[in-house]
Every structure is written in structure tokens, then in C-alpha cells.
N, C-alpha and C positions, 0 to 999 in steps of 0.2 A: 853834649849839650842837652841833648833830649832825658839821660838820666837824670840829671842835674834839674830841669825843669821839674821832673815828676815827683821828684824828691823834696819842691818847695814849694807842691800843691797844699801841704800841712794832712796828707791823710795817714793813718797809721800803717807803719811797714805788715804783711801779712807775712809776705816771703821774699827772703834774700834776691840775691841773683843768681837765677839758677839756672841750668843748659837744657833747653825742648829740643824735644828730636823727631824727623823726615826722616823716613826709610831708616831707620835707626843708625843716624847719625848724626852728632849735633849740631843743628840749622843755625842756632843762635842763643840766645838768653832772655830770660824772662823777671820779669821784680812783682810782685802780687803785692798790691797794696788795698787797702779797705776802700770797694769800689771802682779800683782801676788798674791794669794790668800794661804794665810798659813792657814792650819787646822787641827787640833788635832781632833782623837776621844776619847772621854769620855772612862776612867776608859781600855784600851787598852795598851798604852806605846808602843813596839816595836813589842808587839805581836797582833797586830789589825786583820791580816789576819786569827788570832787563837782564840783569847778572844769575839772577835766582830764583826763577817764575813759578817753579813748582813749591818751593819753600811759603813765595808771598800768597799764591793760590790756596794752598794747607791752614796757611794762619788765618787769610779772608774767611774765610767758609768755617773755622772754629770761630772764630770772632760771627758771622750772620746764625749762626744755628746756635748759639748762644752755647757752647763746647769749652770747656778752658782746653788752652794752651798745653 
């Protein structure tokens, strides 16, 4: 759902859906669109902050220090 949302914001795609990686290995996926970067963590759903803390802690701290993904 959450793709599906970002996809009918109307901005232009930048980059596909592509795999970001924790300790070098893939966390989840990313879609770069002009302005706004949607991104799943891997095998998480709604419980990221529970299932996956080091993943969602990684992506917080690129997302405040203004870092891509």
C-alpha cells in the first residue's frame, strides 16, 4: 500500500526499486522519486522499530543527517 501511495503522489520516478544495505546485507528497498524517497525494511512490516531496530535506527539517522539511503 505504502508503494502504491508514493507512486500516486504524481512526482517523477528518479530510481526504480532498488535493494539498501546494513552490514552488507539487504535491509530492504528503496524507490528515489523527485523529492521523496519511499523505503521498506526487509522482512519488518509495521513492527520495524521491534523486529529490526538496527535496520530502522540506520535508515533514521540517514533520513536526520540528511545522507541517502
Amino acid at each position: 500500500m505504502g508503494q502504491q501511495f508514493a507512486a500516486q503522489l504524481g512526482y517523477p520516478r528518479q530510481l526504480n526499486k532498488t535493494p539498501w544495505k546494513y552490514n552488507k546485507q539487504i535491509a530492504g528497498f528503496k524507490t528515489l522519486y523527485k523529492g521523496v524517497t519511499f523505503i521498506t525494511i526487509r522482512g519488518a512490516g509495521h513492527m520495524a522499530p521491534q523486529w529490526r531496530a538496527p535496520e530502522t535506527k540506520y535508515a533514521i539517522q540517514q533520513f536526520v543527517i540528511n545522507h541517502p539511503i
